[in-house]
N, C-alpha and C positions, 0 to 999 in steps of 0.2 A: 504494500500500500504506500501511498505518494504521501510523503507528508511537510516537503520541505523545496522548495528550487534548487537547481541543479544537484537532482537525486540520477534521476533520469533525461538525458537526451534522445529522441527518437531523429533517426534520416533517412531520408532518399530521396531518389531523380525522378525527375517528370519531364516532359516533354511538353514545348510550346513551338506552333506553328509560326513559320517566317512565309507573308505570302509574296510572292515574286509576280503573280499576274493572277487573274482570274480563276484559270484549272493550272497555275505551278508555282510548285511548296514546297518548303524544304523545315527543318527543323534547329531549333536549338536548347539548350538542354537546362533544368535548375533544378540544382542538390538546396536543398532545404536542412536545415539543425530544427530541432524543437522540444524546447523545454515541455518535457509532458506533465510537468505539476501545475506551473501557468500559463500554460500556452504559448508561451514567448516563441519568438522565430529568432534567434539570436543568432545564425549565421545561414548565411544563401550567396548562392551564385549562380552567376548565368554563364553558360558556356557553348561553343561549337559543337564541342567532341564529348564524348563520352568518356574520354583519358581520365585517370583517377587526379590529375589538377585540379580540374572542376572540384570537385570533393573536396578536396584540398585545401580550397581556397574560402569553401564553405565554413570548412572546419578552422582554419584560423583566422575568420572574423568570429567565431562562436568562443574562441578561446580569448581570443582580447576582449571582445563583450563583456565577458565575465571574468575578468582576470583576478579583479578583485573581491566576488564573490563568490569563489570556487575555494570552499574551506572545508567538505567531509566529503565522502566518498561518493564518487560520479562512476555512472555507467553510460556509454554511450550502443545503442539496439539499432541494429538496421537490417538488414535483409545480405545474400552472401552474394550479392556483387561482387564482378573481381575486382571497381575502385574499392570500395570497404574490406574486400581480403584482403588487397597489397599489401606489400612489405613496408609501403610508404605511409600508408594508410593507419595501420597498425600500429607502426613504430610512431608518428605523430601523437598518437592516442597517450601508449604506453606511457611515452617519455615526460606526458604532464599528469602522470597517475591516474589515468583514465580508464575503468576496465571496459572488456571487450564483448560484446554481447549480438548476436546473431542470429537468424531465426534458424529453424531448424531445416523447414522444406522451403518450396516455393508457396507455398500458403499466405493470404494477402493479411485473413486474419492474423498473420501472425506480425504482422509488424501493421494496426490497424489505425494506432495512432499518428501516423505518416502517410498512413492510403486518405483520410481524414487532411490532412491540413494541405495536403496536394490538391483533393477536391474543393476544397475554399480556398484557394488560391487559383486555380483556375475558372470554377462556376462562378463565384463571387467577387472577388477583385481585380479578374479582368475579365469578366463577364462583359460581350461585346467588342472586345478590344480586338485589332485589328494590326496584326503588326510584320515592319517588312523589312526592319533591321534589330536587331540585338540591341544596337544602342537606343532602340525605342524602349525593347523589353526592359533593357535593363534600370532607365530613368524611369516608367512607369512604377514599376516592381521596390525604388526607391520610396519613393510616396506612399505607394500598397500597404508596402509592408510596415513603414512607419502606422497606420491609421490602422491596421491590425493591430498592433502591438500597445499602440497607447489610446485608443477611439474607440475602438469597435467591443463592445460588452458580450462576454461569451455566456451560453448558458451552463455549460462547464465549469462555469469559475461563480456560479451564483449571480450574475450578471454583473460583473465587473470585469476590466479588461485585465491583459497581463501584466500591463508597467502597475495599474494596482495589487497584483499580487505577487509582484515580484521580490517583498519581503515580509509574506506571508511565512507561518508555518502551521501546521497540521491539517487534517482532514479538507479539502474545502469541499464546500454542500454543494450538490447539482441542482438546476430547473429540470432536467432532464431524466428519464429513468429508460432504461434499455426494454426493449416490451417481452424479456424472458422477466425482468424483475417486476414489472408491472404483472404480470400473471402468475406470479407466485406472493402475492400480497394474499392476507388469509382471505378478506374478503372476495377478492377473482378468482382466488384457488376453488369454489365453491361452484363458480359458475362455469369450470371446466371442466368437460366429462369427462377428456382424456387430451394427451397429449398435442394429438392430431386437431381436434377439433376447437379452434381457437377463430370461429368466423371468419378465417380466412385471412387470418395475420400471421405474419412468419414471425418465429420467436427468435430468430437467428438474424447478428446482425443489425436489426433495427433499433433508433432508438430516436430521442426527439431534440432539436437543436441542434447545435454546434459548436 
């Protein structure tokens, strides 16, 4: 259980479209950091390639971000990419006492809190957006990411943002409940006859907010 900032960092890459003309497109890429206690995005890049730099470079703005608030024990989880397996990768981690945490298969649940800030990063704050160089991406994705991090109220965090919870500690309350925990409250436990039959809501996965 999360009860503190930089306990836990979750990453990874996503892809954002570069258009060139009507029907031709090409790609370029943003490794994401995120403090999974307050939501923070404390370090991101944007990049051409897939090279583990990109990463890289995500990773030490996240370590200067916080350089001074990195004082007990940090895990950094991400998915077994070969940037996040590198030797580069790794040893960067290591060498600021950082341990090393990996999912186990290709399973999306398994690194869920990154599949999550990818998709509000793309559906949400650049919902619309339309871009046909990098350097648009990346000055937009400036602004973005600032108004996520100190604007935008999650229901995660009890509807406060992450610069207010960024010297937070213990538990924080959700708006939100996953809908396996909403149907195991006693009261809906009653109205369910069995697993299956939940009127047609899947209990896997879903949950409410962001």
């Amino acid at each position: 259980m999360l009860t503190r900032p930089n306990q836990l960092w979750v990453s990874d890459i996503t892809y954002i479209t570069l258009w060139k003309s009507e029907d031709e497109y090409s790609f370029c890429y943003l490794s994401i950091i995120m403090d999974d206690y307050n939501k923070e995005i404390v370090g991101y890049a944007v990049h051409d390639t897939l090279e583990t730099a990109g990463c890289l470079e995500a990773l030490d703005m996240a370590l200067d971000t916080t350089a001074h608030r990195r004082t007990q024990k940090l895990i950094h989880h991400s998915d077994r990419g070969t940037q996040y397996a590198s030797a580069a990768y790794v040893t960067r981690l290591k060498s600021n006492g950082i341990e090393v945490s990996m999912t186990e298969n290709g399973d999306p649940k398994e690194n869920a809190a990154s599949e999550r800030v990818n998709s509000t990063v793309k559906n949400e704050l650049l919902h619309g957006e339309r871009f046909t160089t990098i350097r648009q991406v990346r000055e937009t994705l400036a602004r973005r990411i600032k108004f996520y991090n100190e604007e935008r109220p999650h229901m995660s965090l009890n509807m406060c943002t992450p610069l207010e919870c960024r010297n937070m500690t213990g538990v924080i309350e959700k708006k939100w409940k996953r809908m396996r925990e909403k149907y195991l409250e006693p009261e809906n436990m009653e109205r369910v006859e069995s697993p299956t039959q939940t009127n047609g809501l899947s209990l896997q996965g879903q949950e409410y907010g962001g």
